[in-house]
N, C-alpha and C positions, 0 to 999 in steps of 0.2 A: 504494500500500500504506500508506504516510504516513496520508493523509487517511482512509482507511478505518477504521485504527486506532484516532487521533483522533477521528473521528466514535463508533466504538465507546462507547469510554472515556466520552467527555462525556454519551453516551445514558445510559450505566450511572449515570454520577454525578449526577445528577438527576433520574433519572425512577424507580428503584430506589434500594435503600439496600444497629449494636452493641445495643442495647437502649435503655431509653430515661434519656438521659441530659441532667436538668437539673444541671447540675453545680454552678452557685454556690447553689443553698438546701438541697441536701441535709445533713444535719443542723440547719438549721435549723430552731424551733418556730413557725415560722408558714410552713411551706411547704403546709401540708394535704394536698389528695387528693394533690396530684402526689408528695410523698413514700413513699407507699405503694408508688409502683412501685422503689424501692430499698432499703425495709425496711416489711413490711404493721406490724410493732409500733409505727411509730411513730406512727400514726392518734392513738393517745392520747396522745401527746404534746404535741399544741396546744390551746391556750387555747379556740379558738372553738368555738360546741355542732357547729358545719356549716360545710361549705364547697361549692363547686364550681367546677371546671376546665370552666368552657363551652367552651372550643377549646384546646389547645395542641398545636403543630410543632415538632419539632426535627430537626436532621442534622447528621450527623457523620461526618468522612473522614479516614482516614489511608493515607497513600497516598507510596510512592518512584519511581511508576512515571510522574507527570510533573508536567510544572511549568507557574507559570503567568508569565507578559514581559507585565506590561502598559505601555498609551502613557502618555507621560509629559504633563502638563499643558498645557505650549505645544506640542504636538504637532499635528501638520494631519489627521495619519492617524492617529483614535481606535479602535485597535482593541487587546481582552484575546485575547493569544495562548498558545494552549494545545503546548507541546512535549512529545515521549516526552523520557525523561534518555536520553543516550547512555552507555554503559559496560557493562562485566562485573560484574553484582552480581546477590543473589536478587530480584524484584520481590515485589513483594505491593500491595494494594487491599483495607480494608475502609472500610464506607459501613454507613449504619446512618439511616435516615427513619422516624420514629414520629407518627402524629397521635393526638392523645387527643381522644374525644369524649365531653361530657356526664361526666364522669369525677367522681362524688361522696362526699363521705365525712360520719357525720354520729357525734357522741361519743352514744349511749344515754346512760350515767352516767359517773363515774368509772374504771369497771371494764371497759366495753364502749364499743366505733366496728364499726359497719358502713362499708361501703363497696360500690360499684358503677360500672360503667361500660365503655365500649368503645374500644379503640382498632384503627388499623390500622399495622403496622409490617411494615418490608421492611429484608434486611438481604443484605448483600453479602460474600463473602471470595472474595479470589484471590491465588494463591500461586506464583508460579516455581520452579524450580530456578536455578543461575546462569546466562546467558548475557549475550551480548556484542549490542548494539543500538547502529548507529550509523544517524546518519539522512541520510547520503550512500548508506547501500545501494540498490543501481538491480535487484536480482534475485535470485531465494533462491540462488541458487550464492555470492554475495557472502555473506550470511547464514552457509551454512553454513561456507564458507571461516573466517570471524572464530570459527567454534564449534565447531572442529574438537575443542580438548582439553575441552570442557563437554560432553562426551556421559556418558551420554545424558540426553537435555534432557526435563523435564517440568514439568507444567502442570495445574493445578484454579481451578477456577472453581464457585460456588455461591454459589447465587439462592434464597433461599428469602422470600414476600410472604404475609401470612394478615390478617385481621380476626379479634378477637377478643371476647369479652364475658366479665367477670369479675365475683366477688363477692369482697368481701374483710371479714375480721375481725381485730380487735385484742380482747386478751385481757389482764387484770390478773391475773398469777399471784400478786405477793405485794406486801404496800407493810409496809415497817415505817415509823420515828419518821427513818431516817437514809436509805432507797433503797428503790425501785420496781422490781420487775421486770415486762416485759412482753413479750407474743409475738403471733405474728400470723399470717396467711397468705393466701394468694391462690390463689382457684382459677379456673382458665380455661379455658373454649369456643373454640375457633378452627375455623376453616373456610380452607383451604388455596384463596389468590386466583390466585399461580403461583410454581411452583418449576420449576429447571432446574442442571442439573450437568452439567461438563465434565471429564473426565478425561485429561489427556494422558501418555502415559509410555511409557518405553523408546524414544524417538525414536536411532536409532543409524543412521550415514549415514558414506561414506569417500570417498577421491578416487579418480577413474578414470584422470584423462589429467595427467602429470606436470607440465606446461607449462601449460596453460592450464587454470584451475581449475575443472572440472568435477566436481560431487559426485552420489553417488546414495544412495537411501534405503534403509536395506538392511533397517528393522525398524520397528513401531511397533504400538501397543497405542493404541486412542482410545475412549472409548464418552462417548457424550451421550443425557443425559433429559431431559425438560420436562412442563411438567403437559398434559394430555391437554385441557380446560375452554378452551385458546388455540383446540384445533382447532375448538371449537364456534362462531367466530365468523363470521357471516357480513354482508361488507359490504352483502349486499340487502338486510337483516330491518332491521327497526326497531331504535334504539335498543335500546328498552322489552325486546324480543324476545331480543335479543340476550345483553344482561344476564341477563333469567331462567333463560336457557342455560348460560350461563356459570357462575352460583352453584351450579343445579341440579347440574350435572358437577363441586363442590368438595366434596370428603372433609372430614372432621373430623376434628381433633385435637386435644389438651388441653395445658396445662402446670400449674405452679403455682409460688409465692415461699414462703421461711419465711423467718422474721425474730423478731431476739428485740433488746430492748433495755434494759438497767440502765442508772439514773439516779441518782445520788448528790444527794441533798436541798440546797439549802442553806441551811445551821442557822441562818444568821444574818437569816435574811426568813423563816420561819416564824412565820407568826399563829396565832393560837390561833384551834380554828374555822374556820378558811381550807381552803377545798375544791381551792382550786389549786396546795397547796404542789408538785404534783410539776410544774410548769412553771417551777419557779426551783429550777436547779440548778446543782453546781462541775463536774461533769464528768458526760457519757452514751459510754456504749458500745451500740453497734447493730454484730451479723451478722446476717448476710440470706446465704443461698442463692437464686438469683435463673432461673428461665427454668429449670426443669428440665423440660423437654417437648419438643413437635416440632409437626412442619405434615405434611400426609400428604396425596399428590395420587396421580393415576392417569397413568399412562405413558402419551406424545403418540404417534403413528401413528408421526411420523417418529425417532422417537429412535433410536439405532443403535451397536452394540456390535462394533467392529472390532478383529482382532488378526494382527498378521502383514503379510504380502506378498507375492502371486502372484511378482512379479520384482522386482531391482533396480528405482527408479526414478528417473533423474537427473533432475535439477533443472529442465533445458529441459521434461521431459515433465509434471514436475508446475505448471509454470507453463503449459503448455498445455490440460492438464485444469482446472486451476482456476483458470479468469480470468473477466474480466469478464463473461462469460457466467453465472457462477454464482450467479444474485440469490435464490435462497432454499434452505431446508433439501433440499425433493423433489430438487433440480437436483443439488447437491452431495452428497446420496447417488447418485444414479446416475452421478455421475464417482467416487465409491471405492468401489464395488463391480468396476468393473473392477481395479484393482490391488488390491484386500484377500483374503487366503487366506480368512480369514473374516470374514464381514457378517452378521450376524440383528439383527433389529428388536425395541427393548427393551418388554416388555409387563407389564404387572399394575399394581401401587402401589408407589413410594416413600418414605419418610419421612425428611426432612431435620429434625436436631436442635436445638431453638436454643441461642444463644450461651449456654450455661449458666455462670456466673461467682457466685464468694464472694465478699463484700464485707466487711472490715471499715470500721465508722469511729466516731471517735473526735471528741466538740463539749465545748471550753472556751470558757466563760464566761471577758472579760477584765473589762469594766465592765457595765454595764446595757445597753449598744446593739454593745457591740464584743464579738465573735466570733472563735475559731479553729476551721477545721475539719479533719482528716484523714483523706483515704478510701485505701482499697488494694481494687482492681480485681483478683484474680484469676479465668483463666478454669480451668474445669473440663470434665472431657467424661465425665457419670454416663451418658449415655443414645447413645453412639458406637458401641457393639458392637450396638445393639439396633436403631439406622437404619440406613439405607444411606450418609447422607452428615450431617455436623455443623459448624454453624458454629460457630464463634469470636471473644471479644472480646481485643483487645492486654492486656496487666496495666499498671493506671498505678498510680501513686501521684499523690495531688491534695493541696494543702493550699490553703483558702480561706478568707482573714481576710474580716470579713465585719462590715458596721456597716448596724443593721436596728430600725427599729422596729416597730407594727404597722400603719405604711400603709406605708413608708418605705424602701429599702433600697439599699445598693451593694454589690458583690460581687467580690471577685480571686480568682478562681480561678489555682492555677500546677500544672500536670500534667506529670511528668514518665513517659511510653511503654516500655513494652519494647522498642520499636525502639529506644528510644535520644534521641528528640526529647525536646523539652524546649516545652511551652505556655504563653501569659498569654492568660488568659480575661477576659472584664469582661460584669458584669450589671448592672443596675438595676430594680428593683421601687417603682412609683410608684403606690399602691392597687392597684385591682385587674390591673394590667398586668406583667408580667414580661418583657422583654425581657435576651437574652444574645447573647455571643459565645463559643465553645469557644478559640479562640486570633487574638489582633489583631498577632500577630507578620508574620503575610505579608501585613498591607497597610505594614511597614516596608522589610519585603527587595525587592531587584531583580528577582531571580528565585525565586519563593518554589513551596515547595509547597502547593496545595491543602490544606494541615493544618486540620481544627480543622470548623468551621461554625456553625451557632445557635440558636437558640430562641425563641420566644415563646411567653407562658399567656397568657390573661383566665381568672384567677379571684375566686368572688363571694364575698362572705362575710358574717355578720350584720356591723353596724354599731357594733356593742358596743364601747366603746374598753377596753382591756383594759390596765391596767398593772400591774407585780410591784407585791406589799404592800408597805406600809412597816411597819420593824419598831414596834412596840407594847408597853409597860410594861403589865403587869397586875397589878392588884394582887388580892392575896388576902382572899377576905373575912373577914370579923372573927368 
């Protein structure tokens, strides 16, 4: 059951995924297209006429639910070992993979930036109730034994993976002699790659035999969806074949970002004549409304919507029905259909919400190269009543001093979670390269968790060297 588990988890967290989070340039003026997926107003913000983000990856994990024991350096046995935590606490798992592709932004004038481009992101949340996990348990009677006062125990899980293609504009509402306002937005095409939801709840279970700890299952409520487009795959067909099957069976669905941004001038490097005073400022403030949409699939043959229980079932019987015999969904429905009062198979479309989250944040200007930045991550849920299922991102607060020029850059991000963690991030930006880390604290600890993950851009950009004016005496003519 161990290794099962294990295997589980590690699938999820690699191969599946918050949105898309480069966290050390964000308010930065030289971040270009990739800033737009955290505020669309800021396009106008950068110096340069164009950019583009030919490729960029990131991921991102927070996670209580295990940890990771790597070998130590004179070790003979090099092996990174992945453990569940043992204890009574709520679990939770969010994961968050975004690739950016071709991703471009370009300034028309002063007033107007286009923008375009595609990415594919995949994004993860799972949620516990309390229970009690030790990893000596030899059988679910042991299980339920340790969990007797945590009843009753539940459980969600949701998966939601889309490709997307978007446009995006930045808009000059107003500029006086002293501040800039600007706003912006993004709107998005997505095509639903796979989504899947687990719902566990009312798990309620008692003891039978006084003496030796036999428990039975006296109640539960379970229903699972997955997108329908998985069942199309067939390992005979061609690649090629395959693929077209698969797109063809994905639904669409949309979202979009708003973002608005005020920039306070600053008075003292305004040239006269100078078309870029609004890139030399004392302070900017950017909100963004971020992901207010969804991914919308069609319900897989096997999905299945369970509530209740023909009879008690103890513990021996459901280790009997569900063992090693049970290697796919077909199998393990026809082992709980015999104990379920009711079983029907889930049918039509679902729509899973994304992480829809407000951002504030907040860039000082210290000297000409050094930076302070602060962001606030909260998440929202506009579009919850209106899906069937909605993800969510944690709320952090981030502050990132930041020393950058325009090839040049290092980056400390420090992000304190709503769980309660606390992260030190570190980027570097070397032209067109951007390389990061979300948090470099678990390669210090023993046992660390899985916190944090990273990022890489290549982005292009004219060759223009681009520096603030220097201030200038003018004189008046005679």
């Amino acid at each position: 059951m161990k290794k099962s588990w294990i295997l589980f988890v590690l699938c999820w967290l690699h191969f599946t995924g918050y949105a898309q989070f480069y966290q050390a340039i964000h308010g930065s003026n030289v971040a270009g297209s990739l800033s737009t997926h955290n505020n669309p107003a800021s396009a106008l913000s950068h110096p340069k006429a164009w950019d583009m983000t030919v490729m960029g990856f990131q991921i991102r994990t927070a996670t209580n639910l295990f940890y990771l024991e790597r070998y130590g350096y004179n070790s003979k046995d090099k092996q990174l070992l992945i453990f569940l935590k043992n204890g009574d606490f709520k679990k939770r798992l969010n994961s968050n993979i975004n690739v950016n592709l071709l991703n471009a932004r370009v300034r028309v004038n002063n007033r107007l930036s286009l923008g375009l481009g595609a990415n594919i992101r995949m994004v993860n949340n799972a949620r516990t109730s309390s229970y009690n996990f030790q990893d000596s348990l030899s059988d679910v009677n042991s299980f339920l034994l340790i969990n007797d006062k945590n009843q009753p125990l539940q459980a969600s899980i949701v998966n939601s993976s889309w490709f997307e293609v978007y446009g995006s504009m930045g808009y000059n509402l107003l500029e006086t002699k002293r501040s800039i306002l600007n706003a912006g937005i993004n709107l998005k095409a997505n095509k639903g790659l796979f989504g899947m939801a687990v719902n566990l709840d009312n798990v309620l279970f008692g003891r039978i035999l006084p003496i030796y700890p036999v428990y039975q299952l006296n109640d539960i409520n379970l229903k699972y969806v997955y997108s329908a487009n998985t069942d199309q795959w067939d390992p005979s067909k061609p690649m090629m074949t395959n693929l077209r099957n698969y797109m063809g069976n994905s639904l669409a669905g949309g979202s979009l970002d708003l973002g608005m941004e005020w920039i306070i001038k600053d008075q003292r490097n305004i040239e006269l004549f100078e078309n870029r005073t609004q890139y030399n400022y004392t302070w900017k403030f950017g909100v963004s409304l971020l992901d207010v949409g969804f991914a919308q699939f069609k319900s897989g043959e096997l999905g299945a919507d369970i509530a209740g229980l023909k009879y008690s079932v103890n513990g021996l019987v459901l280790s009997q029905k569900f063992d090693s015999t049970v290697t796919d969904l077909a199998i393990f429905n026809d082992s709980a259909k015999t104990i379920a009062k009711q079983f029907g198979n889930t049918d039509g479309k679902f729509k899973i919400a994304h992480p829809t989250r407000f951002v504030v944040n907040i860039d000082k200007p210290i000297t000409d190269n050094i930076s302070i930045n602060a962001e606030l991550n909260l998440p929202v849920s506009l579009l919850s009543s209106k899906s069937n299922y909605s993800l969510q991102t944690l709320s952090s607060l981030t502050i990132t001093p930041r020393m950058e020029g325009d090839y040049y850059g290092t980056y400390l991000p420090m992000t304190f979670t709503g769980a309660g963690n606390f992260w030190v991030g570190a980027a570097f930006k070397a032209g067109p390269l951007l390389i990061g880390l979300h948090n470099v604290l678990p390669f210090f600890q023993k046992m660390p968790y899985p916190n944090g993950g990273g990022y890489v851009a290549y982005v292009i950009s004219p060759s223009e060297k681009l520096r603030k004016p220097k201030r200038k005496d003018v004189k008046c003519p005679d």
